[in-house]
N, C-alpha and C positions, 0 to 999 in steps of 0.2 A: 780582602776584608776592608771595608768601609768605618773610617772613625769619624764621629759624631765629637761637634763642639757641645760645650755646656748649655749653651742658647739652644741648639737643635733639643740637649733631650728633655729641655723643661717649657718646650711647646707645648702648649694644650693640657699643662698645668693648671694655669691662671684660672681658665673657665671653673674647676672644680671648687675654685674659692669662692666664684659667685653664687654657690649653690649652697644654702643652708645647712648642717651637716645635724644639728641637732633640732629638740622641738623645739627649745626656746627662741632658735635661731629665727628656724621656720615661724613662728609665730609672730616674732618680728617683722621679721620681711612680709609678712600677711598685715600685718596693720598697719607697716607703714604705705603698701598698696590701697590703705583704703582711707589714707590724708586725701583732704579737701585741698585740691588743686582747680586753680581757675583755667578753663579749658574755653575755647570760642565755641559757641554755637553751633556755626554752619560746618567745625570739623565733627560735631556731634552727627550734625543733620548727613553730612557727606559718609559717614564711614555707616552709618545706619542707611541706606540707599545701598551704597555698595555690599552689605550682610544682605540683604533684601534679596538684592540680586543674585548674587551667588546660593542663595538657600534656593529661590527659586530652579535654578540651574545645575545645582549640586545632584550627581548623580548617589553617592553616599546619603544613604537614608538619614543616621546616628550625626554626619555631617550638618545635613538639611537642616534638620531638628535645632541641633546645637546652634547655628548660623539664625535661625528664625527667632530662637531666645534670646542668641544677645541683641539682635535688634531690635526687639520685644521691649528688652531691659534699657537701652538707650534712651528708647521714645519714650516709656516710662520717664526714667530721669530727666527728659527737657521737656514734660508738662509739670 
């Protein structure tokens, strides 16, 4: 029989605290996802290339899709 410290059995606690438990929480953590942060450019321009690419390449259809919109929505937002 194997004994567990207190540190072992409250591993993989922590993560459940970063997950909103109620709506209000959730609601929160959604708006505060959508504060104006100043971001560069070319990581705009780099990470919309790289969705590009792998929609192209994505063997998952529902993937493809999802992958071609948010690069969609990128380019959008840096014109």
């Amino acid at each position: 029989m194997s004994t567990t410290t207190p540190s072992q059995r409250n591993l993989g606690r922590g993560v459940s605290t970063l997950i909103p438990q109620n709506a209000t929480d959730q609601a929160m953590a959604a708006l505060a996802g959508l504060e104006t942060v100043p971001v560069h450019v070319g990581l705009l321009q780099a990470a919309t290339l790289l969705l590009e690419e792998s929609a192209r390449t994505a063997a998952d259809e529902s993937a493809k899709a999802a992958l071609a919109k948010t690069a969609a929505m990128l380019r959008a937002a840096m014109s």
